[in-house]
Each structure stands twice: as C-alpha cells, then as structure tokens.
Backbone as a chain_set.jsonl record, in Angstrom:
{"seq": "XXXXXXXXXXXXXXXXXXXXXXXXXXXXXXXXXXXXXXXXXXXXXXXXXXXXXXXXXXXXXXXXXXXXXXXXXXXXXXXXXXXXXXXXXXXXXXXXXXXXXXXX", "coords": {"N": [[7.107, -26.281, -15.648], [4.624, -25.365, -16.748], [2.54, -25.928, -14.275], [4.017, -24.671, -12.385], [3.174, -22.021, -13.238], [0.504, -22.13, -12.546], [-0.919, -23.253, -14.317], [-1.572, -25.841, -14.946], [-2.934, -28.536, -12.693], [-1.629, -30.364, -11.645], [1.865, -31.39, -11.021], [3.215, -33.555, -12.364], [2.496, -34.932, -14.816], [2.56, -34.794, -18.4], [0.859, -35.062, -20.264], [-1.433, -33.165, -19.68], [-0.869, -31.105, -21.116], [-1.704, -30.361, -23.918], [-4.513, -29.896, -23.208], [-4.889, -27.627, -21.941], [-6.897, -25.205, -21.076], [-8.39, -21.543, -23.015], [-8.679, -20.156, -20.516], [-7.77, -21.158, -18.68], [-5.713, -19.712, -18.694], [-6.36, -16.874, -17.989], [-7.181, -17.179, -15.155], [-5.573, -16.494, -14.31], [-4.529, -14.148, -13.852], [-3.913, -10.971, -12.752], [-6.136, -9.204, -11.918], [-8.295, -11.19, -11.284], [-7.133, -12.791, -9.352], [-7.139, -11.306, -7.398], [-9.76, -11.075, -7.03], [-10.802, -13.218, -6.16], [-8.59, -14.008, -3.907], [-10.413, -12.694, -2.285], [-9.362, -10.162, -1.768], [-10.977, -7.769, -3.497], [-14.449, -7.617, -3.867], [-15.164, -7.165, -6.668], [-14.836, -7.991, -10.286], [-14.272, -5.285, -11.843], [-13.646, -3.527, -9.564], [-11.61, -4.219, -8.619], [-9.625, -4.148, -11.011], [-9.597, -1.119, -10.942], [-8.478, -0.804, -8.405], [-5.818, -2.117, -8.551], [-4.543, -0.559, -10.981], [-4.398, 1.865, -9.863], [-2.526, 1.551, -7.822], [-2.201, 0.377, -5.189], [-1.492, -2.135, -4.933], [0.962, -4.395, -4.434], [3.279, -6.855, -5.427], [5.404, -8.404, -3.566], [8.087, -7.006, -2.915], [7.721, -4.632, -5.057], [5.375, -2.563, -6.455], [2.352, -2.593, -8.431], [0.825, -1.964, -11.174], [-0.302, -2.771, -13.388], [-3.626, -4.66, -14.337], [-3.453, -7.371, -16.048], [-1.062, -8.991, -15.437], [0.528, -11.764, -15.403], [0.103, -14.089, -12.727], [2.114, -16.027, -10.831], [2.006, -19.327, -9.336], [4.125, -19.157, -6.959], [4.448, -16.174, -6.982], [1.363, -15.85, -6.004], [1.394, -15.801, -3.51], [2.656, -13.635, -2.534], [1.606, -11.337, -2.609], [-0.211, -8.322, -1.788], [-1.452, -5.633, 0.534], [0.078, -2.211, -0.71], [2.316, -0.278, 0.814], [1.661, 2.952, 2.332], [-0.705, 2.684, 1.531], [-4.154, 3.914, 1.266], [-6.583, 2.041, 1.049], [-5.378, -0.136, 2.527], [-4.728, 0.646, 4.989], [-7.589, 1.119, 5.767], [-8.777, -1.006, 5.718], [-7.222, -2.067, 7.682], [-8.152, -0.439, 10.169], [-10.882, -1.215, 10.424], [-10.539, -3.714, 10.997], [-9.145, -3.568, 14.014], [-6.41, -3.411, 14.074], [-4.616, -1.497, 13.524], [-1.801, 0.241, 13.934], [-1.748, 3.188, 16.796], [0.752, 4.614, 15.861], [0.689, 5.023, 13.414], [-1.162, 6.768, 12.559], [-0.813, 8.705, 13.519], [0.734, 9.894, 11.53], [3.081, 9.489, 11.28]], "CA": [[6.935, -24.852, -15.829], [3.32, -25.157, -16.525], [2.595, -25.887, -12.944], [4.528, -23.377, -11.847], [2.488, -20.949, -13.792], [-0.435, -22.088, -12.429], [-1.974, -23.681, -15.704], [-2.307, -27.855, -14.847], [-3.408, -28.847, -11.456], [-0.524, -31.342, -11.026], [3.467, -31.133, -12.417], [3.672, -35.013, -12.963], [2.115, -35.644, -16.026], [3.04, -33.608, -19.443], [-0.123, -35.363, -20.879], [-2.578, -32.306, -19.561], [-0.396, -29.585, -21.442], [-2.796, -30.295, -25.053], [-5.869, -29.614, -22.265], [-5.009, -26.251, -21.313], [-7.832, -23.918, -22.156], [-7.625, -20.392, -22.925], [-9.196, -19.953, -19.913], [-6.56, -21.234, -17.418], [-4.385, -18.311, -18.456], [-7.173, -16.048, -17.888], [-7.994, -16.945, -14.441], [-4.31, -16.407, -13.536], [-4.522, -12.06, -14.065], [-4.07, -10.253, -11.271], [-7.191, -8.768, -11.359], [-8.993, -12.136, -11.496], [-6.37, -13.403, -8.697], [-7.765, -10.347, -6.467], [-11.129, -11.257, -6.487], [-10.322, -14.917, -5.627], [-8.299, -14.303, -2.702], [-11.075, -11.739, -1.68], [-8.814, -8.624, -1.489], [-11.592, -6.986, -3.81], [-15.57, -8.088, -4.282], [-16.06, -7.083, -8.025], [-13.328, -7.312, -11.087], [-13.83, -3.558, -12.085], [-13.435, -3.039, -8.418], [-10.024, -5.214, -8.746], [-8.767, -3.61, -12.128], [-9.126, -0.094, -10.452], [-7.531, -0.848, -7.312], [-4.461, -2.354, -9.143], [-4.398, 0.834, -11.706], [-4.252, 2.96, -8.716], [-1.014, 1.833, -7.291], [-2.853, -0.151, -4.258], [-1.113, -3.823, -4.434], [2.561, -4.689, -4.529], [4.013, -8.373, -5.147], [7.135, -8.267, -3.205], [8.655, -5.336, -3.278], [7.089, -4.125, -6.553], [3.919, -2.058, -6.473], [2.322, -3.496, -9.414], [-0.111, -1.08, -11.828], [-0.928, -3.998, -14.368], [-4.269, -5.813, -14.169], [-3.419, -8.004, -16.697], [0.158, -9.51, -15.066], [0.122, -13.266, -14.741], [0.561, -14.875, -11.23], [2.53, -17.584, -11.086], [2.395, -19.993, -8.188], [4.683, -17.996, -6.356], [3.753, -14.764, -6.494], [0.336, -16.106, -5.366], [1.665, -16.091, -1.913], [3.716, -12.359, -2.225], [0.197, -10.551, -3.22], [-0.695, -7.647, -0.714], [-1.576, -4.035, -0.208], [1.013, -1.491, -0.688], [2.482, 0.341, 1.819], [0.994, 3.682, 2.403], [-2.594, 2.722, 0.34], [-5.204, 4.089, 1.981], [-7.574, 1.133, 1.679], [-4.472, -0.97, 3.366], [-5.273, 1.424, 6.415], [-8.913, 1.078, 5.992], [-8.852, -2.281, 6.226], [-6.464, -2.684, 9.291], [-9.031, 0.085, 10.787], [-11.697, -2.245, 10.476], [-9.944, -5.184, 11.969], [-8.626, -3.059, 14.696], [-4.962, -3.554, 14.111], [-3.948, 0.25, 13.243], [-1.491, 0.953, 15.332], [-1.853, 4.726, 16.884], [2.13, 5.752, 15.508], [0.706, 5.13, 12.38], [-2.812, 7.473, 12.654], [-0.053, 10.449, 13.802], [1.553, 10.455, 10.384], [4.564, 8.818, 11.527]], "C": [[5.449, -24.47, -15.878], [2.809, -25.063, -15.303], [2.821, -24.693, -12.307], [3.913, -21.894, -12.212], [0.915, -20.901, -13.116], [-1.678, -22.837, -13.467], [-2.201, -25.069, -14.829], [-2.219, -27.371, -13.195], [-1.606, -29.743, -10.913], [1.105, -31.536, -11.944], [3.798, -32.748, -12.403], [3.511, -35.608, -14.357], [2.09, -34.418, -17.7], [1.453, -33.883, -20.545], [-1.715, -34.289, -20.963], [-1.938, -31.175, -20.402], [-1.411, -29.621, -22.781], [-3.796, -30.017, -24.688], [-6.073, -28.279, -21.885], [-6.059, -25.031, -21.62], [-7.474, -22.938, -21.785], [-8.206, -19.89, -21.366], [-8.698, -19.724, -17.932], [-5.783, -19.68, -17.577], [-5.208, -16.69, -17.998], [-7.887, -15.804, -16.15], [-6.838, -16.658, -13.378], [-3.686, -15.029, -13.786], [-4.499, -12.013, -12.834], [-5.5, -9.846, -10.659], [-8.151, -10.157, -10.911], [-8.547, -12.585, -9.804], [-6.988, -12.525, -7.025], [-9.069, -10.665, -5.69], [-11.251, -13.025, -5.921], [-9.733, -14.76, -4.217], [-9.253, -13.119, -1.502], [-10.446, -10.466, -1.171], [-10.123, -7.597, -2.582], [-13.56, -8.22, -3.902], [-15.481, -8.9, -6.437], [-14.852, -7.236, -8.807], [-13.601, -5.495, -11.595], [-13.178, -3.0, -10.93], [-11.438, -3.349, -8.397], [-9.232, -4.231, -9.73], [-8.565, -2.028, -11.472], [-8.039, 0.136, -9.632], [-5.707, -1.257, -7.802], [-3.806, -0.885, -10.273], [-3.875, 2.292, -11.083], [-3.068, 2.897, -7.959], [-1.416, 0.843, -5.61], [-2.056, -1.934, -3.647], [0.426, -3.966, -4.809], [2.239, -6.515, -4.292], [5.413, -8.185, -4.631], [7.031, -7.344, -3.006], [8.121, -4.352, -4.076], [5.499, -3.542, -6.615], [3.404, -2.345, -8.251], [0.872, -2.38, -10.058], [-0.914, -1.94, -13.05], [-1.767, -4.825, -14.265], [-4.433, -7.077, -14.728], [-2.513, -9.212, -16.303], [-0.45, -10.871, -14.89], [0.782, -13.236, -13.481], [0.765, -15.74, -11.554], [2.45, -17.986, -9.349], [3.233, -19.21, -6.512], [4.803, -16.937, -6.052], [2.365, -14.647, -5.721], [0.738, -15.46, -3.926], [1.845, -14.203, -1.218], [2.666, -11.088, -2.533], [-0.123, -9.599, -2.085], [-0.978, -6.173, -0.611], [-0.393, -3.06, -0.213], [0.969, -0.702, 0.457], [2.083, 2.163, 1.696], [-0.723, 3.503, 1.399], [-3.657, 2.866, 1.417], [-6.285, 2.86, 2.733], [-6.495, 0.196, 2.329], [-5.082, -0.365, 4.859], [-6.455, 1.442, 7.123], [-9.155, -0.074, 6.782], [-7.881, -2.871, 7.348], [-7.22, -1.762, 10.197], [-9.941, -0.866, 11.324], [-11.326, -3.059, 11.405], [-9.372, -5.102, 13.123], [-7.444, -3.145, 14.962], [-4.143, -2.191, 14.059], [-3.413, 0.527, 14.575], [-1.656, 2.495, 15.342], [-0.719, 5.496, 16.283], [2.062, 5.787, 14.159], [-0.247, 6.588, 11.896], [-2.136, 8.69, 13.092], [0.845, 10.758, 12.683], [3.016, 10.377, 10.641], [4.776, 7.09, 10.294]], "O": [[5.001, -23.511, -15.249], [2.51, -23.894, -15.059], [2.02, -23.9, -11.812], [4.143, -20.859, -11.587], [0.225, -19.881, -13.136], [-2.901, -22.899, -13.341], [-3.147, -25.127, -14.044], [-1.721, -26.385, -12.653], [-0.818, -29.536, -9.991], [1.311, -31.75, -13.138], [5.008, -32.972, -12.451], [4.178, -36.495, -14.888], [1.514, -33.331, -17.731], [1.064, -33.07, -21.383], [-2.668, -34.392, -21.734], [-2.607, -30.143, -20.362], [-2.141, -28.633, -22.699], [-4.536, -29.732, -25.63], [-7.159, -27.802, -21.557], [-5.846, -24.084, -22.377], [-6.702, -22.745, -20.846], [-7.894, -18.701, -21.297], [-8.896, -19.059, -16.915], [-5.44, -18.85, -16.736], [-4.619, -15.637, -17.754], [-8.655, -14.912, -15.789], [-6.931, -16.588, -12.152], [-2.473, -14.856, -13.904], [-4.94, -12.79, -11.987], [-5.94, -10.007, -9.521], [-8.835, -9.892, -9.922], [-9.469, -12.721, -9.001], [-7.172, -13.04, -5.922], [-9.402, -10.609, -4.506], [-12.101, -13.572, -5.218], [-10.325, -15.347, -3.311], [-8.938, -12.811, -0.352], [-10.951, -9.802, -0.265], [-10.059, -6.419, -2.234], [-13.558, -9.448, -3.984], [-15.593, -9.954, -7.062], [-13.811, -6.78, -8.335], [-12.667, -4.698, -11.505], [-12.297, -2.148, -11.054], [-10.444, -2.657, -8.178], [-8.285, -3.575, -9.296], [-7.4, -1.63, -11.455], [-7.049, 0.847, -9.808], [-4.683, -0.709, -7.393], [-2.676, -0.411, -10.161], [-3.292, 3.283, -11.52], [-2.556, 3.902, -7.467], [-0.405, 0.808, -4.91], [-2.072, -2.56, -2.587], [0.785, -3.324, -5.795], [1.508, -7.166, -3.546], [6.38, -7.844, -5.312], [5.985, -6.707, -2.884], [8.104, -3.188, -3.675], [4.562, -4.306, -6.847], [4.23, -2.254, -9.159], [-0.025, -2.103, -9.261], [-2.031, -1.646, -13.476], [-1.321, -5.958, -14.082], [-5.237, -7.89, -14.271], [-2.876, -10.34, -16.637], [-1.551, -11.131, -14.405], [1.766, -12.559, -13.18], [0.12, -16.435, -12.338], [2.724, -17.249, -8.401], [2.797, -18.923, -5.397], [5.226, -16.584, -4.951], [2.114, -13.7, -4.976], [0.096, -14.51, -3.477], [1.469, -13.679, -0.169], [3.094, -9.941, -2.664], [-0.39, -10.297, -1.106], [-0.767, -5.47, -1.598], [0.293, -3.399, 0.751], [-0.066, -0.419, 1.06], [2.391, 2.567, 0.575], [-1.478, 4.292, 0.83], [-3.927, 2.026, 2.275], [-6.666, 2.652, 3.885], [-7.214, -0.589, 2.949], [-5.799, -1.0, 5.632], [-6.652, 1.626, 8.324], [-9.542, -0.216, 7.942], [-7.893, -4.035, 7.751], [-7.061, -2.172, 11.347], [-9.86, -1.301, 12.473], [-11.786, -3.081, 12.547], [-8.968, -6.154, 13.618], [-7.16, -2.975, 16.147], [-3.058, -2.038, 14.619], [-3.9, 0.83, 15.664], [-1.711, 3.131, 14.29], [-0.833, 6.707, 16.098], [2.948, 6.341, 13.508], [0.075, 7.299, 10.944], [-2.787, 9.734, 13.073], [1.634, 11.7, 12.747], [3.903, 11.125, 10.232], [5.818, 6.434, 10.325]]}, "num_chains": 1, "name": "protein.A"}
C-alpha cells in the first residue's frame, strides 16, 4: 500500500516503512506533482491553477492542491476540458484543431 501511494521506492521490503519522512508525503500533493511533471513552472503557479478548476484526474476536475497522488493517478493527471490554458497550450504546439477555435 505504501508503494502504491508513492511513499518507498520499492513494494518488496516492509523494512523502509520506519524510513518514511514527512517529506515523502509532501512531495506526493498535487501541487508539488504539477511542478514535477512540468504542467506548471512555480508551486504558487501550481496551487492557483488547481484552485481554478484547470486539472482533472480522470474524470474529476480536481480544486484541491493538497490531494495526494497515488501511483496511479500519477498517470490520469491532465488539463480539464474547456481550460483555457489547455487551449493555450495546444495553440502553442500547433495541435488546436480549427472546430474547436469556432466554439464548437
């Protein structure tokens, strides 16, 4: 379960769970998790953007910068559908399709 949370490096050995600093659980926030996979630069930048309605796990638009990531959600992390900077950033990269840019 630790593992799965993200705390120990490896789920074989139960001997790292007395090792855990507070630190692991701290670097497994959303906002923290943001600036790691480079969806934001800065954490203020991070804690806004999540506050704002900007990132969905799954399905779930997610307003909590605090939320742990587990392992699995790692993966399900992305921008919400209609979020501006989602749009920005497929601008940029030139992916925007045009049936989107007509408010369709």
């Amino acid at each position: 379960k630790l593992y799965d949370m993200g705390l120990i490096p490896q789920s074989k050995s139960l001997e790292e769970c007395h090792k855990i600093p507070p630190t692991a659980f701290c670097r497994r926030r959303l906002a923290v998790m943001l600036v790691n996979l480079k969806f934001c630069q800065f954490m203020k930048q991070a804690v806004e953007t999540v506050e704002h309605g900007h990132i969905r796990i799954g399905p779930d638009v997610i307003t909590n910068p605090a939320l742990h990531i587990t392992r699995q959600q790692e993966d399900l992390i992305e921008w919400a559908e209609g979020s501006k900077i989602k749009a920005e950033v497929k601008r940029f990269n030139n992916e925007l399709d045009d049936f989107h840019l007509m408010g369709n």
